[in-house]
Structure formats: structure tokens, C-alpha cells
C-alpha positions in Angstrom: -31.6 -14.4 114.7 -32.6 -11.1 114.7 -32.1 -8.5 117.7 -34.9 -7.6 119.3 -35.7 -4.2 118.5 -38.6 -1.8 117.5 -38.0 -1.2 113.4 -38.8 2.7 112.3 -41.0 1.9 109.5 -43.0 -1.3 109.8 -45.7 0.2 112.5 -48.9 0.5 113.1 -49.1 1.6 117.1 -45.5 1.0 118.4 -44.0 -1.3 116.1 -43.9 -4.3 119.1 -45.8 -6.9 117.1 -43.1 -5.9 114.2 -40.4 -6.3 116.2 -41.1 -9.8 117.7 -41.9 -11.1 114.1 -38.5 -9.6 112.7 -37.1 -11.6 115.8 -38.5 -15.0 115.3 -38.8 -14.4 111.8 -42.3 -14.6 111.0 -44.6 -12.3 109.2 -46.2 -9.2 111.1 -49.7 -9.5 110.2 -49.3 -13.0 111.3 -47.6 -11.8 114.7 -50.8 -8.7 115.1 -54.0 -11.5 114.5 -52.0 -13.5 117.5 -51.6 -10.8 119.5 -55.4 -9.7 119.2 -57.0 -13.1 119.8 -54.5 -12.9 122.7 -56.4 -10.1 124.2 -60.1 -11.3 123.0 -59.4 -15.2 124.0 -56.7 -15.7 126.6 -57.1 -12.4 129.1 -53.6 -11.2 127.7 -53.5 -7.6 129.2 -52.8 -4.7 126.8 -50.7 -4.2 130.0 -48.2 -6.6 128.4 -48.1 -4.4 125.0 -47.5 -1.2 126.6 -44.8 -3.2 128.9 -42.7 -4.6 125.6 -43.0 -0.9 124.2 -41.1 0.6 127.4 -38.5 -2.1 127.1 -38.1 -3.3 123.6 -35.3 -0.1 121.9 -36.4 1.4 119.0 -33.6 0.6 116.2 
């Protein structure tokens, strides 16, 4: 398994989504739609986004 870490180069905002689909190896885009119907669907704060970019290390 991957460590969990925010990859340089595969990013659209902060590279988050990127880095949990490098970590449960899945694809990104796959990772961002989940994330966004998180948000629209399920009340998933942005909150939680902005929290993973403070603590996930960029690589």
C-alpha cells in the first residue's frame, strides 16, 4: 500500500482526492465524483477537505 501523501503533479485544488486514490489504489477521477456527491448528498463538510490538506504531507 501506498503512503499517504499529497503527489506534486496529479492536482487539481490540493491534490487530497489524489492522494487517497494513490493510497487505496483507485483512480482519481473516481476518488473526486465521490468526494463531490459527498458534499451534494451526505452533508460531508468541505471542512473535512481543507482538514486532510493541513494533515496529509505533500511528497
Amino acid at each position: 500500500m501506498n503512503p499517504l501523501v499529497r503527489p506534486r503533479n496529479d492536482r487539481v485544488i490540493a491534490g487530497v482526492c489524489s492522494a487517497v486514490a494513490r493510497r487505496f489504489d483507485m483512480k482519481a477521477s473516481t476518488v473526486r465524483l465521490l468526494s463531490v456527491l459527498l458534499v451534494l448528498f451526505a452533508g460531508l463538510s468541505l471542512w473535512a477537505y481543507v482538514l486532510l490538506w493541513i494533515v496529509i504531507p505533500n511528497e
